[in-house]
Structure formats: C-alpha cells, structure tokens
Backbone as CSV, one residue per row, in Angstrom:
resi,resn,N_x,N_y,N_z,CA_x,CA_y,CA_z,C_x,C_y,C_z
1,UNK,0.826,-1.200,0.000,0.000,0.000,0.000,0.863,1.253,0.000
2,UNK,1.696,1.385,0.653,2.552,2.287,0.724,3.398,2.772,-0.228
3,UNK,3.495,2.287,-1.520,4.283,2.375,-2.596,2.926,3.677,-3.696
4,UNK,2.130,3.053,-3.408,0.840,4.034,-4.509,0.087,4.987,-3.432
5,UNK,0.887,6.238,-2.830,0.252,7.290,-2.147,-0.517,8.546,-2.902
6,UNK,-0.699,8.315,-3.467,-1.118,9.365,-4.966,-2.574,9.990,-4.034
7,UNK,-2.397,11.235,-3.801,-3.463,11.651,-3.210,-4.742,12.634,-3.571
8,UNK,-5.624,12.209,-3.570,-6.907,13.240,-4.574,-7.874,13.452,-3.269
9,UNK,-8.160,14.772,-3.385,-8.857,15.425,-2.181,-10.527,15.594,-3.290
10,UNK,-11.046,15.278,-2.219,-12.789,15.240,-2.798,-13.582,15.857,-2.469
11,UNK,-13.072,16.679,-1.293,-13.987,18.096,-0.738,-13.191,17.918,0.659
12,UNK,-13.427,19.387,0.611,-12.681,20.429,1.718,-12.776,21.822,1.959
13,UNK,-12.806,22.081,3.825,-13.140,23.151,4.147,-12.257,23.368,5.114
14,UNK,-10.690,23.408,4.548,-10.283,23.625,5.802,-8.545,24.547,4.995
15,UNK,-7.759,25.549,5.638,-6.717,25.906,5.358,-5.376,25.233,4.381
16,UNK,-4.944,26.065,3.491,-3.982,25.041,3.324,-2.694,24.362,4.046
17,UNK,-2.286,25.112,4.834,-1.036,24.560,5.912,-1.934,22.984,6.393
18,UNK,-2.855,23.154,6.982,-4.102,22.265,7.496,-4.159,20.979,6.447
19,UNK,-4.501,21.236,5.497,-4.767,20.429,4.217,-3.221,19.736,4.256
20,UNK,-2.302,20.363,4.214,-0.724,19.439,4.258,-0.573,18.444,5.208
21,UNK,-0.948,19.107,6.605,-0.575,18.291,7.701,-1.372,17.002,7.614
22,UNK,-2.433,17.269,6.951,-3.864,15.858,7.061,-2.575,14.975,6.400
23,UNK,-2.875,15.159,4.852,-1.827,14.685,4.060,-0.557,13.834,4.811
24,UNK,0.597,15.008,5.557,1.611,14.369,5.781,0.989,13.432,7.237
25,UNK,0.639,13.662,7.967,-0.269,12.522,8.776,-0.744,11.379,8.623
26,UNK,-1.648,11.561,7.830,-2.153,10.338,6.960,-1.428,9.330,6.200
27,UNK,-0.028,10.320,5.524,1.040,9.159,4.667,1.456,8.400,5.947
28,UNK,1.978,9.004,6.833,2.674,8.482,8.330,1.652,7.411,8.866
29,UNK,0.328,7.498,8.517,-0.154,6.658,9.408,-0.385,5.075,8.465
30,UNK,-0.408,5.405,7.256,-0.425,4.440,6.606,0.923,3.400,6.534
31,UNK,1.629,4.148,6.559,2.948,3.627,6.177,3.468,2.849,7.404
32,UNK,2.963,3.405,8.678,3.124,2.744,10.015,2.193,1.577,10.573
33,UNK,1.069,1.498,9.998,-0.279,0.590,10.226,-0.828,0.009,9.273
34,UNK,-1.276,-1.445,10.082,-1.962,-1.935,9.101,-3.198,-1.795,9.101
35,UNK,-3.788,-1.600,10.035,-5.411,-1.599,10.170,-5.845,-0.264,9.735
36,UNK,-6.917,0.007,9.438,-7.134,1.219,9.123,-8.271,1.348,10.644
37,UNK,-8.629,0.778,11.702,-8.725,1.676,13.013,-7.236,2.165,13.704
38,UNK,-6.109,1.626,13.465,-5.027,2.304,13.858,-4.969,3.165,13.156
39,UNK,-4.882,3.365,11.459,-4.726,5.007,11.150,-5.236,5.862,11.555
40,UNK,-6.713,6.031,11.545,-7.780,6.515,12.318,-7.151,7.202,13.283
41,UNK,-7.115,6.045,14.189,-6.582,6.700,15.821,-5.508,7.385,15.510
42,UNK,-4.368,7.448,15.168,-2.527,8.168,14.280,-3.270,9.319,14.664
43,UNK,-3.653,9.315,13.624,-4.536,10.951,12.544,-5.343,11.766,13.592
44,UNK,-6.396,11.475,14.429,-7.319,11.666,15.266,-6.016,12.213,16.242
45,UNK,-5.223,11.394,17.162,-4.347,11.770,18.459,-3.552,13.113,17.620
46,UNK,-2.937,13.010,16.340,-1.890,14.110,15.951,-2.921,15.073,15.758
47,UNK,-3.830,15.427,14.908,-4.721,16.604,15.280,-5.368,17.211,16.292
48,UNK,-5.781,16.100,17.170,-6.149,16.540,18.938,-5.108,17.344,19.127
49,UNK,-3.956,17.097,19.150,-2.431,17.480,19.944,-2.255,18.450,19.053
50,UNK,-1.976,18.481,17.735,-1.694,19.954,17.084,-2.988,20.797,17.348
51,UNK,-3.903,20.661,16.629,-4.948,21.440,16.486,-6.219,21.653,17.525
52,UNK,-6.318,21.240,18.410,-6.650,21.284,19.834,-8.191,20.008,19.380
53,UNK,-8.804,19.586,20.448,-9.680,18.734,20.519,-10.770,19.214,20.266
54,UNK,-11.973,18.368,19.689,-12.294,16.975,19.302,-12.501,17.031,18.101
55,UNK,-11.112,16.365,17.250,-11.150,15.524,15.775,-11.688,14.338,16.021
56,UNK,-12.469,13.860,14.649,-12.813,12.569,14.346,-12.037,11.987,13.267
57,UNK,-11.664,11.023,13.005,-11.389,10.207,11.694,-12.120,9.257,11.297
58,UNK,-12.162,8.519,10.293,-12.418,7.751,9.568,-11.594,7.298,8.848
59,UNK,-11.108,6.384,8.627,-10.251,5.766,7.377,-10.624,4.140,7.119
60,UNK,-11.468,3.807,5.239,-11.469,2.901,4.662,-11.742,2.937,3.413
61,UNK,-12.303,1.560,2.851,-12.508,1.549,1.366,-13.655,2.120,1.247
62,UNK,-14.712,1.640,1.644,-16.250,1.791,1.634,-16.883,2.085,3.017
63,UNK,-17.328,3.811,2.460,-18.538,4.223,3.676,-19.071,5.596,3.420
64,UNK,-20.340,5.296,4.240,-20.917,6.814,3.587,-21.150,7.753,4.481
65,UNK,-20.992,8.402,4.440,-21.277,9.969,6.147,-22.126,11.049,5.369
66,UNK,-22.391,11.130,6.366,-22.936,12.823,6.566,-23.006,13.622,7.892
67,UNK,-22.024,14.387,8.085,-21.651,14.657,9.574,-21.677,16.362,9.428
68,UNK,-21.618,17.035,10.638,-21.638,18.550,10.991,-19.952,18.913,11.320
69,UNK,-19.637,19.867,10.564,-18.009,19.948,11.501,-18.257,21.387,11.538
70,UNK,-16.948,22.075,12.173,-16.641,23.371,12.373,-16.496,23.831,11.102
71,UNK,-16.582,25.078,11.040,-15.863,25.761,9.439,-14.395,25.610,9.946
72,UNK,-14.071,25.596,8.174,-12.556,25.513,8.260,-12.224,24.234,8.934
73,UNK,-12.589,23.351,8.953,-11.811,21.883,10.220,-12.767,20.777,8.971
74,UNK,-12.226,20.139,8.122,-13.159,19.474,7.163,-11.799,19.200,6.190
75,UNK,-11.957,18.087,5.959,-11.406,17.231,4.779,-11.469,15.995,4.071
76,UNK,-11.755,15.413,3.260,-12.427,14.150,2.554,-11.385,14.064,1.318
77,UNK,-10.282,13.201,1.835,-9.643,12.607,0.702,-9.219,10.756,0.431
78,UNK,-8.798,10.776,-0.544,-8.483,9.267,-0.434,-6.839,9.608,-0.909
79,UNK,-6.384,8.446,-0.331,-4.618,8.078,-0.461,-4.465,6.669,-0.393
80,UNK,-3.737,6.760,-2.136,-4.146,5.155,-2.273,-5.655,4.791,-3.053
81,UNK,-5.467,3.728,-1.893,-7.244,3.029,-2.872,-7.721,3.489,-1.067
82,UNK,-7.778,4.273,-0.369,-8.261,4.207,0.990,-9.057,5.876,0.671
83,UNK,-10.082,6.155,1.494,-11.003,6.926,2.200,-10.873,7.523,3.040
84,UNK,-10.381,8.772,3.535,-9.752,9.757,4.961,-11.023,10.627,5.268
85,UNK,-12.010,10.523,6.000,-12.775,11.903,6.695,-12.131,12.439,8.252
86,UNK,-11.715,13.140,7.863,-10.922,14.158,9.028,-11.791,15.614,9.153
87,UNK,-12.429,15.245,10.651,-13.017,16.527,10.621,-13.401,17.096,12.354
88,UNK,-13.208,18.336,12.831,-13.914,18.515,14.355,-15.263,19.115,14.338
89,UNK,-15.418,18.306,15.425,-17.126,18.825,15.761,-16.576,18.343,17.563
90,UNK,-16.619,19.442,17.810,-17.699,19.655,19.540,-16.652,20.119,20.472
C-alpha cells in the first residue's frame, strides 16, 4: 500500500497549511499501520495534539457519512485506494 500514495482530495473546508498536515499525517499513518482503526486513531491523536480537541477520523474503502463539523476543520480525501474523513465537531 505504501508504494501508490497518490493523493486526490474530494472536498474540503479547511486551510492550506491544514490540508498538508492531514496529508503528511495520513502518509505516516499508513505507512506505520496496518489496520485502518489504527490510522484513524494516528490521525485523530496528531490533530487533537496539534490542532486542539475533538477531531474525528475515519479511514477505509467503503462508507458513507454525513456529519456537521466546524468551518474551516473538514477534509475528505483518499490516499491510495483508501477513504480519509478528518473533521472537528464539539
């Protein structure tokens, strides 16, 4: 998995510095895990800690949301053949 990181963003409401870090996060968490509830959690703890609390993640092949976030705190990409919703609410 780690060899095809090719990343396409599918909607987003959030800064670009912001938009990088998801990115460089997300490569890190993939590249370190196999499960995608461990990426999840990666991604979720490094944004709590940078960007103050409560992020959610998501990371897989197949799923469908519809969730409320903050402005600006929102991102929906895939890396790889995988699915990233990174977003805070509350």
């Amino acid at each position: 998995m780690a060899e095809d990181l090719k990343v396409v963003i599918k909607s987003v409401d959030m800064g670009e510095e912001m938009q990088s870090e998801a990115i460089e996060v997300t490569t890190q968490a993939v590249k370190q895990s196999v499960q995608e509830k461990d990426m999840a959690a990666h991604i979720k703890r490094e944004f709590d800690k940078k960007y103050q609390p409560t992020w959610h993640c998501i990371v897989g092949k197949s799923f469908g949301s519809y969730v409320t976030h903050e402005t600006k705190h929102f991102i929906y990409f895939y890396i790889g053949n995988l699915a990233v919703l990174l977003f805070k609410s509350g």
